[in-house]
N, C-alpha and C positions, 0 to 999 in steps of 0.2 A: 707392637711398637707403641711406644709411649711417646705424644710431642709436646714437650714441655716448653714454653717461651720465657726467657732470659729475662732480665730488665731491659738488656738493649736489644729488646724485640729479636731474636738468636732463637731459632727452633733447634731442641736435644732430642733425635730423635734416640731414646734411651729404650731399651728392653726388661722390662719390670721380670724379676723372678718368680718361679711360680713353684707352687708346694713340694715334688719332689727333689729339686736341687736346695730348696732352702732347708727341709727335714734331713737330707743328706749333709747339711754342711752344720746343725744343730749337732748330730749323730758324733759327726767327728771330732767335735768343739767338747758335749761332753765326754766322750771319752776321752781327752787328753787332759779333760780339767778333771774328773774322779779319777784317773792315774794320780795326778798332781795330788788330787786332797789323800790320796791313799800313803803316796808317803809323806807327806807332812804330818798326817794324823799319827803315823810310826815316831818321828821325827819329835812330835810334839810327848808323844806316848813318855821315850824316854828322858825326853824334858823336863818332862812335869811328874815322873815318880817319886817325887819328893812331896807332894802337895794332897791336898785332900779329895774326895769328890765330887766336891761341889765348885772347888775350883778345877781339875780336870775338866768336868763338863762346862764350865764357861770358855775354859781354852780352846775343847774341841769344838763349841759352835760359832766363837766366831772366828777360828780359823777357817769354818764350812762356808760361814758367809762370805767371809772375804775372798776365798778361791772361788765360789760359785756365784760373787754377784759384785766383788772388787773388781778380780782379775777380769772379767769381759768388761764390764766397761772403761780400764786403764789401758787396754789392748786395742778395742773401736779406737781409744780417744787419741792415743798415739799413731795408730794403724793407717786414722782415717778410715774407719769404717772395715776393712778387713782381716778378719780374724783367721786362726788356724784353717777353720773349715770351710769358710768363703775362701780362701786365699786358691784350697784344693778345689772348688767347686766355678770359681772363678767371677764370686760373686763379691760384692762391695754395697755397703749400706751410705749413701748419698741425699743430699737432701730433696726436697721439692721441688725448688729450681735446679738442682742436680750439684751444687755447690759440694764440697766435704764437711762427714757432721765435726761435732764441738764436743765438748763434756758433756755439755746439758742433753745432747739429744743423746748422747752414750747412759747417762743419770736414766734417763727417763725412760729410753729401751730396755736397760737393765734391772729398775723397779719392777716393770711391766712383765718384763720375763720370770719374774720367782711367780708370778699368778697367774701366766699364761704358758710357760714351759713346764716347770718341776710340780707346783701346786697339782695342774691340771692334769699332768704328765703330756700336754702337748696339744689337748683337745680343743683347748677354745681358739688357740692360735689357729692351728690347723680346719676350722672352723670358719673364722675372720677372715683368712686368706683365700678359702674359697668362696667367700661371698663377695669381697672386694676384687672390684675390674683391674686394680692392680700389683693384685696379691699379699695386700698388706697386711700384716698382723693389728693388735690394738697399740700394740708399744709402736708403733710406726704410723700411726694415726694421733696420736697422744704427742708424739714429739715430731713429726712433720718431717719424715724421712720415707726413705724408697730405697728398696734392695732390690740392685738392677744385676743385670749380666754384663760382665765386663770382654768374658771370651765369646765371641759371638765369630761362627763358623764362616766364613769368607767363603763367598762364589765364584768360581771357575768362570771367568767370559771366551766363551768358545769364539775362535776368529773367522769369515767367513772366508767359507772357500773362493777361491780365485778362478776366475773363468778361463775357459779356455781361449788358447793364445791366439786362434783366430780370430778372436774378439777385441783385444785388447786396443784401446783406442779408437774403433768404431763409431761410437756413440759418444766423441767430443763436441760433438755441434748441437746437443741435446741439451733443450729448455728447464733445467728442472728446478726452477724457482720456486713454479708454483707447488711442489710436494710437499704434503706438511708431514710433521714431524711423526704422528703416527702411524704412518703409511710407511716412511723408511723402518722403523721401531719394529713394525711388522714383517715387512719382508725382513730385516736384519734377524726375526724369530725363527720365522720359517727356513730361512738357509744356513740356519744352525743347528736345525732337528730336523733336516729334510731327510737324511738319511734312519733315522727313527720311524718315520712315518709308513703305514702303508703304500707302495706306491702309486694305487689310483689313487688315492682320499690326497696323498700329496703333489698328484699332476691335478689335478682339481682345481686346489690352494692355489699353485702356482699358475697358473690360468686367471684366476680371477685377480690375483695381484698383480699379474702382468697388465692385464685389461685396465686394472686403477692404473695402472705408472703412467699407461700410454694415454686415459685416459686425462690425467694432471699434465704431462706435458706437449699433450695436442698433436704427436708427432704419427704416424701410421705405424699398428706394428707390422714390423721386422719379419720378413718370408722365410720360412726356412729354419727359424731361429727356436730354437726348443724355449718354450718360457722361465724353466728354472736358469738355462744360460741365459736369457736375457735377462733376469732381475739381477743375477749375481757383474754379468759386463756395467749396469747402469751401478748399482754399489759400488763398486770400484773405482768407476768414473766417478761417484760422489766423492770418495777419498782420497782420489788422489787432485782433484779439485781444492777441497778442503787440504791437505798437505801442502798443497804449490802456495794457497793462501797465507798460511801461519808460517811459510820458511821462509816467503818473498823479501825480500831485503825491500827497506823503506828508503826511498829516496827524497835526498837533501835539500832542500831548499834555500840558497843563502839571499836574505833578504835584511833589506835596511835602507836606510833614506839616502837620498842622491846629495852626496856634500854640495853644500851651494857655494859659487865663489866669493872668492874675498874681496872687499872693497877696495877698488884700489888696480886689482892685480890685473893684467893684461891677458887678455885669451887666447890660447894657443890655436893657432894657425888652422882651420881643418884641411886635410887633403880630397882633394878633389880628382873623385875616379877617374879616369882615363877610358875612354870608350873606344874601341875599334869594328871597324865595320864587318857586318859579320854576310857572306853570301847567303843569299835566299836561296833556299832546294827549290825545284822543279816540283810541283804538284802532284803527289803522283795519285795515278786512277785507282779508283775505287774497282776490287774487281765483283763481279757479276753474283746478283741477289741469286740463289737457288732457294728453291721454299722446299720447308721442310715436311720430311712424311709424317702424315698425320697421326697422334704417339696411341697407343690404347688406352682404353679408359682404365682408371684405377680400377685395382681390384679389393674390394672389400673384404677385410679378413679381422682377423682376431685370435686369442689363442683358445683353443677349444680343448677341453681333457680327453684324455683317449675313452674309447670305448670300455 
């Protein structure tokens, strides 16, 4: 991952290309560009059968250049950066600040490429790009561009399991202010690859994340309570906390200044409550203090991994 920053301070977190997608999309680029020069040079052949050989051979080389160093940079320059074989590879040539290129960086890639693609047959490129941290060639350092990846594979967010429904609602009257952010991020890890796990090595884990929760929210753990059910009840509890919060309807306030009267004008009457006498109850007795039996002491506990 590449972070590039904007003018307006904007981080791109962009993904720079790296040598066998870019040599894959060169691949496919010349092959559809020597198709092309193959029949035009047919094309030109019977064109110019009228002509001598010294003019043939002027015909045929710069029809060569122009298909193998026009056509790519008329195709970037219109494309924005995506030709045939980035288009299949999914890659696009972009600037430094991540901008779309112009002509001139299209002029200046494509200079660069008759003595770093075909001169060389590919080696000083392939060369450059493995020495640069962001796989650039020379023509991409000359003209102040980056070939990034524009398909970048999307990650599956696995949802976490839901507790068992003896649980559900238990643990509303639980502190969890003080949790920080890493500690949710981690149990949300662990109860999405709990079942991947060995199971001791994962009652373990979940032993000692439990120990943190209850840990951060001061409260005693839970008798009884397996630790992976309990991290997954308190999750739960945090989401559906955070849901009641972002659905809560916001209430109205209607507010504004008390009109003041007008000079002059006469004040309306106010009415005056009406009181009636109301009977007093009889006191009634307090009944009789029993003291209570003395409770046992807490029992000290924790979640321990199995044997």
């Amino acid at each position: 991952m590449s972070d590039l920053v904007t003018g307006d301070a904007v981080v791109l977190g962009l993904r720079p290309a790296r040598v066998p997608s870019r040599a894959l999309a060169i691949v496919l680029d010349l092959a559809v560009y020597i198709a092309g020069y193959l029949i035009l040079s047919v094309g030109l052949t019977v064109a110019t059968a009228s002509l001598d050989d010294a003019a043939q051979a002027a015909v045929g080389v710069a029809g060569f250049v122009l298909l193998l160093v026009g056509v790519p940079i008329a195709v970037e320059t219109l494309s924005h950066g995506r030709s045939l074989g980035k288009l299949a590879c999914g890659l696009r040539v972009v600037r430094d600040d991540g901008g779309p290129i112009r002509f001139r960086h299209a002029l200046v890639r494509g200079a660069m490429g008759v003595v770093e693609l075909i001169m060389t047959f590919g080696a000083v490129a392939c060369i450059a790009s493995l020495v640069s941290a962001r796989g650039r060639r020379l023509g991409d350092v000359f003209a102040g561009t980056l070939v990034i990846r524009e398909r970048v594979p999307g990650t599956r967010v696995m949802p976490v399991p839901p507790p068992p429904p003896w649980l559900a609602g238990r643990f509303s009257g639980l502190d969890l202010s003080a949790v920080p952010d890493g500690l949710w991020l981690a149990i949300r890890q662990y109860l999405t690859r709990m079942n991947q796990l060995d199971p001791q090595v994962g009652a373990a884990m979940a032993a000692r994340l439990a120990d943190d929760l209850v840990s951060r929210t001061g409260a005693p753990p839970p008798a009884g309570i397996p630790a992976a059910a309990f991290l997954m009840a308190v999750v739960h509890e945090r989401q559906s906390r955070d849901a009641a919060r972002a659905f809560a309807p916001v209430p109205r306030h209607v507010s504004g200044p008390v009109p003041a009267a007008m000079p002059g004008a006469v004040p309306a009457a106010v009415p005056v409550p009406v009181t009636t006498p109301v009977a007093t109850p009889a006191p009634l007795t307090a009944p009789p203090v029993v003291p209570a039996a003395p409770s046992a002491p807490p029992r000290a506990g924790g979640f321990a991994p199995p044997a």
